[in-house]
C-alpha positions in Angstrom: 90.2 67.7 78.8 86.7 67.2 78.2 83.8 69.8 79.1 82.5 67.1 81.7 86.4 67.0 83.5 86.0 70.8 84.5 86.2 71.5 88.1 87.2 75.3 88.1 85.6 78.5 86.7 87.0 81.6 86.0 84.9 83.9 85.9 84.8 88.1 85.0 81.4 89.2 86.1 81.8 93.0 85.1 84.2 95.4 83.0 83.4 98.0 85.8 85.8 99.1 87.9 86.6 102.5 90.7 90.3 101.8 90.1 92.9 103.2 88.2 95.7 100.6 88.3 98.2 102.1 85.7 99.4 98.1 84.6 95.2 97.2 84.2 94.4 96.7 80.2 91.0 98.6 81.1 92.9 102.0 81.1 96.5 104.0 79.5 98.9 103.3 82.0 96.8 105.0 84.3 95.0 107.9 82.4 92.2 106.9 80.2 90.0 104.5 79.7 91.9 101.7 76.6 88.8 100.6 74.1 86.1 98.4 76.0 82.7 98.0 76.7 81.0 98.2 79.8 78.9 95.6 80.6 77.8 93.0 83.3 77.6 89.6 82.8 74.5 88.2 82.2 72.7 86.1 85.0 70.9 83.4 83.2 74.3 83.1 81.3 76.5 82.4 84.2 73.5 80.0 85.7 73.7 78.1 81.9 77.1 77.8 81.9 77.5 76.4 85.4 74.5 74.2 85.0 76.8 72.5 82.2 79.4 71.5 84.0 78.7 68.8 85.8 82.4 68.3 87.8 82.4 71.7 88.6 83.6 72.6 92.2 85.3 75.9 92.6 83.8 79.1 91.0 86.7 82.4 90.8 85.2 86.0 90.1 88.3 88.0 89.0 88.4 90.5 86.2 90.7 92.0 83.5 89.1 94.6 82.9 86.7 94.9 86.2 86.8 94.4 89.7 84.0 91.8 90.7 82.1 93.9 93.4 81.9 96.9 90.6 79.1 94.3 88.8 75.5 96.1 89.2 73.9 92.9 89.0 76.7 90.8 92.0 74.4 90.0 94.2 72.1 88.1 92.1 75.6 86.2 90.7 76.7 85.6 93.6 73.4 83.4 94.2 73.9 81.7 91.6 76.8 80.5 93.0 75.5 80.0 96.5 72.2 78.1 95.3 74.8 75.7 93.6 76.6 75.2 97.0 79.7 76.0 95.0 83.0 77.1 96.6 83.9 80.6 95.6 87.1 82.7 95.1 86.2 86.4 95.1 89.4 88.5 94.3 88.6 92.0 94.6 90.1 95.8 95.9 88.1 95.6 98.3 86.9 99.4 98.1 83.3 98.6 97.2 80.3 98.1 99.0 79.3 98.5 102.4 80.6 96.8 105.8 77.2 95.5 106.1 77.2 94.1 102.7 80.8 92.4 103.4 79.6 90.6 106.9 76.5 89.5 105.2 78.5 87.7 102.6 80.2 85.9 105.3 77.7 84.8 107.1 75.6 83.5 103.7 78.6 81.6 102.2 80.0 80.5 105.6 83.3 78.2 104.6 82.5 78.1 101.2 84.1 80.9 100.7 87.6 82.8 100.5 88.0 86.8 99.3 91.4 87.8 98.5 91.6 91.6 99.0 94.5 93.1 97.1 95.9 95.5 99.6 99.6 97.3 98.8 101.2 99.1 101.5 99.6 100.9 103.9 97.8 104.1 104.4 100.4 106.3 102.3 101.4 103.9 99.8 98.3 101.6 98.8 97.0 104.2 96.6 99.8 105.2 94.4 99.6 101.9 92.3 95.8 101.0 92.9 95.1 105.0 92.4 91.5 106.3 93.3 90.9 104.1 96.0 90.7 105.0 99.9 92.8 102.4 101.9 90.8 102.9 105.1 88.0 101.9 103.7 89.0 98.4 102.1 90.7 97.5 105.5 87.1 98.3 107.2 85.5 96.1 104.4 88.3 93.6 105.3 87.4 94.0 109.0 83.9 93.1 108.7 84.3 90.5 106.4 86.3 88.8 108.7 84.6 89.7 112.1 81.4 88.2 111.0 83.5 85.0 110.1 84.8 85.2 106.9 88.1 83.8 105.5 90.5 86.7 104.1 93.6 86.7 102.3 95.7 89.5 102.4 97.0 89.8 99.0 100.1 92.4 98.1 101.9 93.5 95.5 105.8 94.3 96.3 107.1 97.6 94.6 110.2 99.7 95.5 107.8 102.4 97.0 105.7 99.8 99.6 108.8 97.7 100.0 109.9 99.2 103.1 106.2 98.2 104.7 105.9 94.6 104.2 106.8 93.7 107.9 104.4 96.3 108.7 101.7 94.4 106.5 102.1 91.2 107.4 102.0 92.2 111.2 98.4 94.0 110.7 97.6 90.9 108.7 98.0 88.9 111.9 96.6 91.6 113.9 93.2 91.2 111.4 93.1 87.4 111.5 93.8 87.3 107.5 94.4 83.9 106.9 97.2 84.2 104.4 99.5 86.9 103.5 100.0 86.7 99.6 102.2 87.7 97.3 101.6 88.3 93.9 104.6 86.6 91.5 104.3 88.2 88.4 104.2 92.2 90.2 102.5 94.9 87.9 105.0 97.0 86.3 105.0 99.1 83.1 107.1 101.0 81.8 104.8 104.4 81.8 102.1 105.3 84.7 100.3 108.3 84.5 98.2 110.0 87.6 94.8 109.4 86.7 93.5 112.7 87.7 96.0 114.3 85.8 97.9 112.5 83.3 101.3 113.1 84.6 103.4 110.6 84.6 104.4 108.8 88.2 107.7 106.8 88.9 106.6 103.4 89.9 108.9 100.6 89.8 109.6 97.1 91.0 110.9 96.5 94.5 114.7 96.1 94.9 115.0 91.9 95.4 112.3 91.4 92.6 114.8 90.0 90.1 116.5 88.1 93.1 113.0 86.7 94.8 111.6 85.5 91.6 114.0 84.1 89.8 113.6 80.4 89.0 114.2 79.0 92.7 110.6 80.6 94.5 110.5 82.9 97.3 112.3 81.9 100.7 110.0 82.7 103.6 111.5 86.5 105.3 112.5 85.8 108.8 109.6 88.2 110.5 106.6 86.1 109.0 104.9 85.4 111.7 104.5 81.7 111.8 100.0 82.1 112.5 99.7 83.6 109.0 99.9 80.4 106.9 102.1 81.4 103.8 103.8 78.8 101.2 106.6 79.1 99.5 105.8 79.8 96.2 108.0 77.9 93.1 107.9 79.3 89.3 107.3 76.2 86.9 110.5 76.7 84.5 108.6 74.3 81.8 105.9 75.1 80.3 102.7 73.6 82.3 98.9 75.3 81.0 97.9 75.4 85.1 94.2 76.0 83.3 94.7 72.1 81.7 96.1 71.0 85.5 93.4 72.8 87.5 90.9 71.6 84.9 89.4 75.0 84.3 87.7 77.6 81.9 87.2 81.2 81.0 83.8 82.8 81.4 84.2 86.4 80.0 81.8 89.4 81.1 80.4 88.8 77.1 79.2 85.3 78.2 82.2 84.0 75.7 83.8 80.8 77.1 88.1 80.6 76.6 90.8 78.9 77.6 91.6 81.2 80.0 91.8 85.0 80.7 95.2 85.9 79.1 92.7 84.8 75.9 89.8 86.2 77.3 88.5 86.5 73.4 90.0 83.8 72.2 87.4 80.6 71.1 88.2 78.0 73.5 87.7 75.2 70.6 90.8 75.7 68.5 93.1 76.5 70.7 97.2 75.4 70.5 98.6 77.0 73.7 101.7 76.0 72.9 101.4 77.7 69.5 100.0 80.6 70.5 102.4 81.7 73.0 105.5 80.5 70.7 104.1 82.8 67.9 102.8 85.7 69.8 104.6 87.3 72.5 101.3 89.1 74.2 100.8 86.3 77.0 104.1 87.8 79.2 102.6 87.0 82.7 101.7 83.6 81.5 104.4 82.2 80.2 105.6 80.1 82.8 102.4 78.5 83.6 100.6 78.4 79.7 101.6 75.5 78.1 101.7 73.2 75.4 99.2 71.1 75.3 96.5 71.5 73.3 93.1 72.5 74.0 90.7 70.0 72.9 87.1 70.9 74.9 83.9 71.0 73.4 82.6 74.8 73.2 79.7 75.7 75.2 76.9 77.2 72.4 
């Protein structure tokens, strides 16, 4: 694939973050902050990089490291997107900014936009994986997002602790007008989690059909989804299949460093052998069934 063919950019705008996911890479299973800088991308580098690609459609803002509306600099990003007329995927927590600031990026994107706020359980369960965050207030950044017109996705992560809520969650989904109720595949689990406030460790583990559900045949739709929230069955690729090479897409790290995608978020993009690379290094787990092998042959952006 060519730099001229791409139609999709990922993009992490920040390293910041108000979370304390105990799975993320930016912290220790919770506790701690792992070795990083903090930094925002750079405007005028975005602008370049988008400005050189000239089949470029769909623009993503998810992090590794950062949650997208953490960036100090977002709203002059996001108009760099908007002045483009690009479609954007914002995948966020949700927990930052104001309600005014969330209907105002409605109304400026209109339908060229989708956010998919990561929400996992309810009231008294949300916060023991996505720790330090207040659920209240991401459903009332949810709420006004969608109230001033803008097109939600509810997106949840299954453990054995929010299990027991999922009807719950899809029904105030419905209730909310989300447009979709997502799950994530690949669910974050590790085998320590620590309380970020005080470093003690927490029992979270994965939900009880998560070796049943995901298991090479895709998830069956549950009898109580309610048939106005408008979810797909979801199917795991069992070859390997680089969905960066069939969505035609690229890597923009908060550094300004373009990759093949973010499970190589520091990897050059130029000399790249997915296939290689995953068969000699096991460190691309969640990506496994989707990286594949052909190889990466695009021209690097200098």
């Amino acid at each position: 694939m060519k730099l001229s063919q791409v139609k999709w950019l990922h993009v992490e705008p920040t390293t910041r973050c108000n979370a304390w996911c105990p799975a993320c890479a930016r912290n220790k299973n919770g506790f701690g902050l792992t070795n990083f800088k903090i930094t925002d991308l750079s405007v005028d580098r975005l602008k370049f990089v988008i400005d050189s690609l000239p089949a470029l459609e769909t623009v993503q803002f998810c992090g590794n490291r950062g949650d997208p509306c953490a960036s100090k600099i977002l709203d002059q990003q996001l108009e760099v997107i908007q002045n483009k007329k690009l479609y954007l995927q914002l995948r966020t927590n949700g927990n930052l900014r104001s309600k005014k600031w969330w209907s105002n990026l409605a109304k400026n994107f209109s339908n060229k936009l989708e956010v998919w706020f990561a929400i996992d359980g309810l009231a008294d369960t949300h916060s023991i994986y996505r720790q330090g965050l207040s659920w209240q207030k991401t459903i009332d950044n949810a709420e006004s997002f969608i109230n001033a017109g803008g097109n939600a996705i509810w997106q949840f992560i299954p453990f054995a602790h929010n299990e027991h809520q999922i009807k719950d969650c899809m029904q105030l989904a419905t209730k909310m007008n989300f447009s979709k109720f997502e799950f994530i595949k690949n669910a974050r689990y590790s085998k320590k989690s620590f309380h970020y406030k005080t470093g003690k460790p927490i029992d979270i583990k994965p939900w009880s059909k998560h070796s049943i559900k995901w298991k090479g045949k895709g998830i069956k739709p549950n009898p109580w989804m309610n048939s106005n929230l408008n979810i797909k069955n979801k199917k795991i690729v069992a070859k390997k299949n680089c969905m960066h090479l069939d969505l035609k897409s690229i890597f923009l790290n908060p550094q300004g460093k373009i990759t093949p995608c973010c499970y190589m978020s520091n990897t050059p993009l130029n000399s790249v052998d997915i296939n290689s690379t995953i068969e000699t290094k096991n460190f691309l787990p969640d990506c496994i069934e989707t990286c594949g092998s052909n190889k990466v042959d695009y021209k690097t952006i200098l």
